[in-house]
Structures are given as structure tokens and as C-alpha cells.
C-alpha positions in Angstrom: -1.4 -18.9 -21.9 -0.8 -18.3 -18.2 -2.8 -14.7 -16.7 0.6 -12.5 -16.6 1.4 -13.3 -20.5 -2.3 -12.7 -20.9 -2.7 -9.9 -19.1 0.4 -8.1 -21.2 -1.1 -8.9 -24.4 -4.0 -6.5 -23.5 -2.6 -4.0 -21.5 0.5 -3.5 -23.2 1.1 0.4 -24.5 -2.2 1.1 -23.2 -2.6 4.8 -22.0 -4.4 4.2 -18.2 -5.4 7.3 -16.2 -5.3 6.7 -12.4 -6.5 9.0 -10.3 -5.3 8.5 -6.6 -2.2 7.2 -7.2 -0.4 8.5 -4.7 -2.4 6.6 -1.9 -2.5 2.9 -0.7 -3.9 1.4 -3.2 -3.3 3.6 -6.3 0.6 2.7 -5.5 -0.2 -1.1 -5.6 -2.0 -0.8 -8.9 0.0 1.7 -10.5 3.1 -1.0 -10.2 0.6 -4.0 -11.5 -0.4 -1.4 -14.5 3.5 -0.9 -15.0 4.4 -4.4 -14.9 1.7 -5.5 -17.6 3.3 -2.7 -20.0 1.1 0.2 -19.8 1.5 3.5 -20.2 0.5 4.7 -16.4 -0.7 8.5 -15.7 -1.4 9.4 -12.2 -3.9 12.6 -10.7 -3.8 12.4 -6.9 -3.0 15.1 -4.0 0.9 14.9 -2.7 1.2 12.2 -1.2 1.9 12.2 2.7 5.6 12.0 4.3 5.8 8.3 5.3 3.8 6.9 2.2 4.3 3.7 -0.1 4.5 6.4 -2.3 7.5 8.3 -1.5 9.4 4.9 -1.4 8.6 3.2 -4.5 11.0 4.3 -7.8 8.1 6.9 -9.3 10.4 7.3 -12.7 10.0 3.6 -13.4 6.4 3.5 -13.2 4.5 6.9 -13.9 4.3 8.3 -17.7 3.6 10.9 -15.7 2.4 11.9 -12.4 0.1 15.3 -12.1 -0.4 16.6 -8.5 -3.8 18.3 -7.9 -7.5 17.4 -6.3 -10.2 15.7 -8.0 -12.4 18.9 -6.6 -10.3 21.6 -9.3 -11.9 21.4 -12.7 -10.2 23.0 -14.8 -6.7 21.1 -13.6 -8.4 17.5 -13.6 -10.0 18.2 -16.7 -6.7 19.7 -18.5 -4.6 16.7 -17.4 -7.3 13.9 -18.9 -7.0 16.4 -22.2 -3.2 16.1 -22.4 -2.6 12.0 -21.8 -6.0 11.1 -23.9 -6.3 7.7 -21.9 -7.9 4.7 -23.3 -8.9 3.4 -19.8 -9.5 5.6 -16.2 -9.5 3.9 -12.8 -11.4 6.3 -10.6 -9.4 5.6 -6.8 -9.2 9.1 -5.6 -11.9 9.9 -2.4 -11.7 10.6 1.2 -11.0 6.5 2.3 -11.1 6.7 6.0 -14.4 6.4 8.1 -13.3 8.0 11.1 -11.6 10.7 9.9 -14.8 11.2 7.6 -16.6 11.8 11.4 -13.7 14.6 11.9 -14.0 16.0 8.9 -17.3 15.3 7.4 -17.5 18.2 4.9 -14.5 17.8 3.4 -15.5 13.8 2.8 -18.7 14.4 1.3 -17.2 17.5 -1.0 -13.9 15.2 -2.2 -16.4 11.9 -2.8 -19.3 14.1 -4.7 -17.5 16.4 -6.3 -14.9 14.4 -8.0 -16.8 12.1 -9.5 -19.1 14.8 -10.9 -15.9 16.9 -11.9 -15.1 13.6 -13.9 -18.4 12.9 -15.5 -18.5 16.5 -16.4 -15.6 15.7 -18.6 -16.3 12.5 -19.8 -19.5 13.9 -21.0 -18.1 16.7 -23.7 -16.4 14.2 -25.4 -13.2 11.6 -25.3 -11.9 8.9 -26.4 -11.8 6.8 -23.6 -13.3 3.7 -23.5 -13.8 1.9 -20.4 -14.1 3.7 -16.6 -13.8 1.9 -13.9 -14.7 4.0 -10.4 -14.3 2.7 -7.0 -16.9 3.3 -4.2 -17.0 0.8 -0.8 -18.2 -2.5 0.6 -20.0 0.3 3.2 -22.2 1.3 0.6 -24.6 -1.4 1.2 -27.7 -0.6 4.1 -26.8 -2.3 7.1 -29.2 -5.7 7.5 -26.7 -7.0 10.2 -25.5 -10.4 9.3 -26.8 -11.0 5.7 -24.3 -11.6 2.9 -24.8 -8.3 0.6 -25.1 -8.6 -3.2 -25.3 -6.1 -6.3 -28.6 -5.3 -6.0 -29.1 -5.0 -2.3 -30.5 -1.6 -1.2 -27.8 1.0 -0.7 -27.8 3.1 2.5 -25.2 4.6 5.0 -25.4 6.2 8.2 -21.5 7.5 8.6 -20.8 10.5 6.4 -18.0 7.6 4.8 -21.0 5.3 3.7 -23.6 8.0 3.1 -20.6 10.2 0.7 -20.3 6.7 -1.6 -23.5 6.0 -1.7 -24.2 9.6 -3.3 -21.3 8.8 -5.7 -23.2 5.8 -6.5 -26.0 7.5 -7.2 -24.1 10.3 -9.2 -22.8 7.5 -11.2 -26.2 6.0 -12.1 -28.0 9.3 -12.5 -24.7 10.1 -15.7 -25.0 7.0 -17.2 -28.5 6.5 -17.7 -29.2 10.2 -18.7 -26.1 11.1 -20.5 -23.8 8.2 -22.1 -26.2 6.0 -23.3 -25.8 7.0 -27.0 -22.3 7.7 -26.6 -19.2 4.9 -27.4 -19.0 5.1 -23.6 -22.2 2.8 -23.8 -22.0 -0.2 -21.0 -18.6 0.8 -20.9 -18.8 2.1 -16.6 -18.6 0.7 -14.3 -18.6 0.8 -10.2 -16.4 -1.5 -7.7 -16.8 -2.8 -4.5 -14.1 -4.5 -2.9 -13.6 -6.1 0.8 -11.3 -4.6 3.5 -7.7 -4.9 1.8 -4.6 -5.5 3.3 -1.0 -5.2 2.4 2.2 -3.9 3.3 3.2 0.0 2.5 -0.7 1.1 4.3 0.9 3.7 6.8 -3.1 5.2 7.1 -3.7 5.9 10.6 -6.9 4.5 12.6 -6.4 0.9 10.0 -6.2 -2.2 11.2 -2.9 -3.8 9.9 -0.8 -0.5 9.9 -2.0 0.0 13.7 -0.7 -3.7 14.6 2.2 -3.9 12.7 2.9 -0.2 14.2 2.5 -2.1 17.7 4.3 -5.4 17.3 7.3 -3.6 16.0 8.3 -1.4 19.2 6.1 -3.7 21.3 3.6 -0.6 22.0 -0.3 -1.5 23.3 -2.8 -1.9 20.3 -6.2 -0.3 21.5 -9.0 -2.4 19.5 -12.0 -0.1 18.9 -14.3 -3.1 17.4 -12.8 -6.6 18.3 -15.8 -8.3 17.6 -16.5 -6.8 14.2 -16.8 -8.2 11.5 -15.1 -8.0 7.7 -14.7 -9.1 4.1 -10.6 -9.2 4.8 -8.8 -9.6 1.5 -5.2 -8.6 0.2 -5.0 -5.6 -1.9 -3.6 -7.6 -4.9 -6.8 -9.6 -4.7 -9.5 -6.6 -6.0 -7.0 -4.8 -8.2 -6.7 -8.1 -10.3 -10.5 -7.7 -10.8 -10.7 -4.4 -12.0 -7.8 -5.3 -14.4 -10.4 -7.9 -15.9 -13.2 -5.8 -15.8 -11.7 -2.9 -17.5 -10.5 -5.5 -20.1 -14.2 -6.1 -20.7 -15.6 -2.9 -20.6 -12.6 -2.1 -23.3 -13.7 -4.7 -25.3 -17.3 -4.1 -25.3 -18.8 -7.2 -23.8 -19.9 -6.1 -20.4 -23.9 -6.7 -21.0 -24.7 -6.9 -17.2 -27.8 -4.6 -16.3 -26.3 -3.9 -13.1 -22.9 -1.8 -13.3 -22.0 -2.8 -10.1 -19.4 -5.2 -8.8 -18.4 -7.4 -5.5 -14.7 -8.4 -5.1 -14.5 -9.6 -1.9 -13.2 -12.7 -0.4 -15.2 -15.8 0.0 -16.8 -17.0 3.1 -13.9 -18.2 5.3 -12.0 -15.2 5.4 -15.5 -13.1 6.8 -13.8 -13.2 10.7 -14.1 -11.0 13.6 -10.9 -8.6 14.3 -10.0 -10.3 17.0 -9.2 -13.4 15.1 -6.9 -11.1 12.3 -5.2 -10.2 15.6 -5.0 -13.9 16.8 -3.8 -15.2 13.2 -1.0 -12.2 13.1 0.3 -13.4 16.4 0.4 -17.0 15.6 2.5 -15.8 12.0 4.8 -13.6 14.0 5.3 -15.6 17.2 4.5 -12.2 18.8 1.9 -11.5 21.8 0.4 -8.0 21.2 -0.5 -5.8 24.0 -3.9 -5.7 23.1 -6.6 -3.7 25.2 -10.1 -3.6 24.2 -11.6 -0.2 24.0 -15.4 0.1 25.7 -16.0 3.8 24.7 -17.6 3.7 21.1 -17.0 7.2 19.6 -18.5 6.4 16.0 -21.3 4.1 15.6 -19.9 1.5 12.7 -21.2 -1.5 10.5 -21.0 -4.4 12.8 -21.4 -7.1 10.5 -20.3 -6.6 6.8 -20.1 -9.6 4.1 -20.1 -9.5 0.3 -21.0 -11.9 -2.1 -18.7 -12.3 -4.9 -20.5 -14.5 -7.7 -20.8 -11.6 -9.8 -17.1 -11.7 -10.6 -16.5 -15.3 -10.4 -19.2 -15.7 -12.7 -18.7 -13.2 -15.7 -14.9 -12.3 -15.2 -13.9 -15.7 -14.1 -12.0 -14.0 -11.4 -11.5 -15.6 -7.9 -9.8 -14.9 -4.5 -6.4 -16.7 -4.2 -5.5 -16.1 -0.9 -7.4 -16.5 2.2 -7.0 -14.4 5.4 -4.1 -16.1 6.8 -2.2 -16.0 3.2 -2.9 -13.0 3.0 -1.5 -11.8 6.5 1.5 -14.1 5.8 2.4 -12.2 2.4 2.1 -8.8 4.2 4.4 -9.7 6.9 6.8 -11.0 4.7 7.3 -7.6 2.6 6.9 -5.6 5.1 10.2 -6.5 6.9 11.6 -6.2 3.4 10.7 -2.7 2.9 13.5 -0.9 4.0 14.4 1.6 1.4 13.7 3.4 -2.0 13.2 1.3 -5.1 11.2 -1.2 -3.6 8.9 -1.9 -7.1 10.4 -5.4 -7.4 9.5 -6.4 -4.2 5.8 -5.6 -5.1 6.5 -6.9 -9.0 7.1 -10.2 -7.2 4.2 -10.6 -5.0 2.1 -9.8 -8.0 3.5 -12.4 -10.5 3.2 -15.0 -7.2 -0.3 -14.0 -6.9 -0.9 -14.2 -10.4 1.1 -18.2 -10.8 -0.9 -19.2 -7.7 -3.9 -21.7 -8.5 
């Protein structure tokens, strides 16, 4: 049975809860959730004006789509009583590290207080049985060049890092204390994924969206931290791994002491920035305009690496594309993303991903 066929045999007419759908990443998995068959609610803020949201066909994909914050209660909680999901995907949070130095409040109320808010409701009672919430590879305290795994001590200077780690934290704190005699028993989980890449990122102060936004009108790319190093890894790559461990935690076989998880690329694909930059201009045939900023603003992780033998090990999941696939594949649907109705575009990326060895 090849993993698309498998994958619809499980997911099929299952009701999913997905809050932050209307970002990134919530887009790219709510069309893999649609694809497999199931039944996809979405709880996210509006999405911004130039979003892969507001070009993607929404009525094809969403059972429904509820627009509110993760931080109101008595709305999150009323729509997780109405669509009575079998599986949540916890994406929602305040994603960007330098806006999280602008607005430092707001990050550490939006990453603390939504995850509470949804604990809070798993706690009185549902029917749901397998959460799957999303933190950061930034999580981890910085040891400079070591290769960070599971169980490596958690820390974070940046109020980015410092607000996941506290969801971390919140997480633990719920599930030892409050669900361990309940049927969502080894059923949570947390996920840490590598840098992702892929077209429809229009986030501001990113990599990728910053050089595609400067190789298109031929504008100068400012490089904050060329020498910098990350876990770069397209955005198909960790969403197929939370597919499989969802399935597990579903299915009640998840006996890992740790609830945490690495998906991140393996070893050749941990480069410097610079080198995206080189391997960009080498797929494009374009020379950026590239100037090297020496004023560091924010003090950053300079060296970040995960280990992903968790998830090869107990969900038999691997990466499939390296760095330079993975740059390749963006390009390539990026210049194809020119209007509305796009899902088929992304349906096909994710079935090639899914038929590659």
C-alpha cells in the first residue's frame, strides 16, 4: 500500500480541528488534511491581505472556518464544542522572532495563553483523542554548535524562545497533573520542527519570502545573519510527521516517556544562510543584490541543529528532500501561483512528496 492510499484509510471522514489555519503553515496542512479526506475545521485570526490564504479555494477545503484568537475563551471553547473533533493540531502562536522583540507582550500573552485556553477545555471533558501542539526548534538552550535532541535542557533568551518554552512547560505541567486518568492518556503530544520553507510564506523579516521578494523586481536583499546557521527543511516535510504522529496518538500506541518530537532535516541540509542564498541563485540563474548587515538589532541563536531519530525511529518517518530540493520545489510553485484556486497546485507537490523514495 503506498503512504497516500494509507494515509486516506486513516484519515478519511475524520473531524480535525486546526487552529491557525489561516497562516503559512496551517494553509499547507489544511490542504494535506483535505486531500487525505478529512473533515477540516479551522480557528485562526483573519488572515492578512496578501496571504496563501486568501488565494487558496477555502470552500473546497474548510468544513468550516471560525475566525477568532486563541486568547477569547469563551469563542475558542464554543467552536471546539460545536465540530466535536477527533484530532486537534495546535499551530496558532505569535511565529516571528523579531516581531516577538517589537511586540513582546503580545507574544508571550498569544503563546501562553492559548494553549492554557485549550487545556482548560480539554480538561472538562471531550471526545477528542489525539492533540498534537506545535512549539519551535528555538526552544532548546543555546549550547552553540551541538546537535539538540528531546531531552536537552530547554531555555530561551528572545521573548520567541522564552514564550515556547513556557508553553512547553504549560504543556507538561496539564498532562502530568490533569489527563493522566483521562482517555486523553499518552495521547499529547509537542512538535518541533526545523526552519520550513515553501512557496505562499509572504511573512515579512523570513528568509525565502525576503529573497524571492528581491529576485523578482531585482531589489537589494539585506542579510541580517549570513553566517547563521539552520535545520532548513520544506514545509511538506514536518506536516507529514505530525500526520503520523497524530495517527499514533489516535490509535493509542504512543508509549514514549518523552512527549516531545524533532522533525527536522538530516545533517546535510544544517548550512549557513549564505549558502540558501548561493543554492537559490545557482536554481534561478539570478545574482541577488545581497548586502550583509553589521548592525545586530536582536541577539539570535547562531548555531541551531536537531536531531531527528526520534521520528525516524518510532514513526518511521524520514526527510525526502534535502535543502536544494527543497529550494527547487518552492521555486517551481511559486512562479505558478498566480491566482485564486491554487489547491491543486499544492495537492500535487504533496502526492510528489509523498511517491518520492
Amino acid at each position: 500500500m503506498d503512504r497516500l492510499t494509507r494515509l486516506k484509510k486513516f484519515w478519511h471522514n475524520k473531524s480535525v480541528f486546526l487552529t491557525g489555519h489561516t497562516g503559512f503553515k496551517g494553509v499547507w496542512f489544511s490542504i494535506f488534511l483535505n486531500l487525505m479526506g478529512a473533515k477540516v475545521y479551522g480557528y485562526a485570526l483573519k488572515a492578512k491581505r496578501k496571504s496563501l490564504f486568501n488565494i487558496i479555494n477555502k470552500k473546497k477545503i474548510f468544513t468550516k472556518s471560525f475566525i477568532g484568537d486563541i486568547r477569547n475563551l469563551k469563542k475558542f471553547k464554543q467552536a471546539i464544542k460545536i465540530t466535536k473533533p477527533d484530532i486537534i493540531f495546535h499551530f496558532a502562536a505569535q511565529s516571528l522572532v523579531t516581531y516577538s522583540f517589537e511586540n513582546p507582550k503580545e507574544t508571550f500573552e498569544t503563546n501562553t495563553i492559548g494553549i492554557l485556553n485549550l487545556l482548560d477545555i480539554l480538561k472538562r471533558g471531550t471526545k477528542t483523542k489525539s492533540v498534537v501542539i506545535l512549539t519551535t526548534d528555538k526552544v532548546y538552550k543555546d549550547k552553540n554548535k551541538k546537535i539538540y535532541k528531546e531531552n536537552d535542557e530547554l531555555g530561551g533568551s528572545d521573548p520567541y524562545s522564552a514564550s515556547k518554552v513556557c508553553k512547553e512547560f504549560i504543556v507538561s505541567s496539564y498532562v502530568d497533573s490533569f489527563f493522566c486518568n483521562t482517555n486523553l492518556k499518552n495521547r499529547i503530544s509537542i512538535c518541533r520542527s526545523g526552519n520550513v520553507i515553501g512557496s505562499g510564506d509572504y511573512s515579512k523579516n523570513r528568509l525565502l519570502p525576503d529573497v524571492l521578494l528581491a529576485s523578482k523586481y531585482d531589489k537589494q536583499l539585506l542579510l541580517r545573519n549570513p553566517n547563521h546557521v539552520r535545520p532548513w527543511q520544506h514545509v511538506i516535510e514536518p506536516l507529514y510527521g505530525y500526520l503520523l504522529l497524530a495517527e499514533k496518538l489516535y490509535n493509542g500506541t504512543n508509549n514514549n516517556k518523552l512527549i516531545s518530537w524533532n522533525f527536522g532535516p538530516d545533517k546535510s541540509s544544517f548550512i549557513k544562510v549564505s549558502k540558501v542564498i548561493k543554492i537559490f541563485e545557482k536554481i534561478t540563474k539570478n545574482k541577488l543584490k545581497v548586502k550583509f548587515s553589521n548592525k545586530k538589532k536582536y541577539k539570535e541563536t547562531e548555531i541551531l541543529k536537531l536531531n531527528n531519530s526520534k521520528s525516524k525511529k518510532f514513526l518511521k518517518w524520514k526527510p525526502r528532500w534535502d535543502v536544494k530540493e527543497t529550494l527547487k520545489k518552492t521555486v517551481e510553485l511559486e512562479m505558478l501561483i498566480k491566482q485564486k484556486n491554487s489547491n491543486s497546485l499544492f495537492e500535487k507537490q504533496i502526492v510528489e512528496y509523498l511517491n518520492n523514495k
